[in-house]
N, C-alpha and C positions, 0 to 999 in steps of 0.2 A: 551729830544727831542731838537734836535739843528731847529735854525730858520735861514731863508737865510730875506734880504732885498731887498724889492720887490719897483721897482720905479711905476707909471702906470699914465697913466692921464686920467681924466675922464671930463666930462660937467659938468659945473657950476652947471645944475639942478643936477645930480646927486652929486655932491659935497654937496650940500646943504641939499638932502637927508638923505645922510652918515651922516653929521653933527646935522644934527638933532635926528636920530634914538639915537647917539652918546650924543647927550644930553637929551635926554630922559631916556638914561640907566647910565646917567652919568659915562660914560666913555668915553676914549679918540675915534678918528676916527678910528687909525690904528687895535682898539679892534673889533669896529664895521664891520668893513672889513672881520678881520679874521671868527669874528661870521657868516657871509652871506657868506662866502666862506665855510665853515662846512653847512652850511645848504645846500648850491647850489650843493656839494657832494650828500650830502644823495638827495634834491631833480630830481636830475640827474641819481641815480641810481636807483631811484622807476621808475622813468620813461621808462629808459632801459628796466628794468624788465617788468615791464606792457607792452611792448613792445615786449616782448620774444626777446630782441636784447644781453638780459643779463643775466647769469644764478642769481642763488643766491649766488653764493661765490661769480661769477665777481662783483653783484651789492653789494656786504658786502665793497669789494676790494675799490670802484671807492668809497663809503660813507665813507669807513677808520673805521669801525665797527665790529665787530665780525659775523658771521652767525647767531648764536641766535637772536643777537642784532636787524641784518638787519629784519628778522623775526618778530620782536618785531615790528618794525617800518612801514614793510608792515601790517600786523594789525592794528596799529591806522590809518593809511591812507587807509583805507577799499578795502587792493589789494589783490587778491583771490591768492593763492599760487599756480605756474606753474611749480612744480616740474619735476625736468628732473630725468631721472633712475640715471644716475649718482651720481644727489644732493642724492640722496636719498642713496647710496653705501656710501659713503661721510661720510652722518651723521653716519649711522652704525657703520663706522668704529672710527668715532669721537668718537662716544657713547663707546664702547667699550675699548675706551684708556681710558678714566673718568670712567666708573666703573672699 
């Protein structure tokens, strides 16, 4: 996976934040960043979803996860599944390239 360099400026509070979380996991800032930016993925595309603004491939797509994955992840965050006809053709067809 190639990585790009990301400038951004943020408030002191939240610098402070970062820097903390960052020593708490004892890791550097720029780690802690990347970590909250995968999370702020996936919690963006639960939200989608819960929202019906997103199917479940779009919200697998925006979290960077697989379908299953996404799946997995609505489940622990207790989101009821609003399958669309399509998802559902979808996985069929998915299902049947794996067997």
């Amino acid at each position: 996976m190639s990585t790009k360099t990301l400038s951004v400026r943020v408030s002191d509070e939240d610098y402070g934040f970062l820097s903390s979380i960052a020593e708490e996991e004892k890791e550097d800032v720029s780690k802690a960043v990347r970590e909250l930016v995968d999370l702020g993925r996936i919690m963006l595309a639960i939200e989608k979803y819960r929202k019906s603004d997103a199917s479940l491939e779009k919200a697998a797509k925006i979290a960077g996860v697989s379908i299953s994955k996404m799946i997995d992840i609505l489940r622990e965050y207790g989101i009821e599944a609003n399958l669309e006809y399509e998802d559902y053709l979808k996985s069929l067809k998915t299902a049947k390239k794996t067997w």
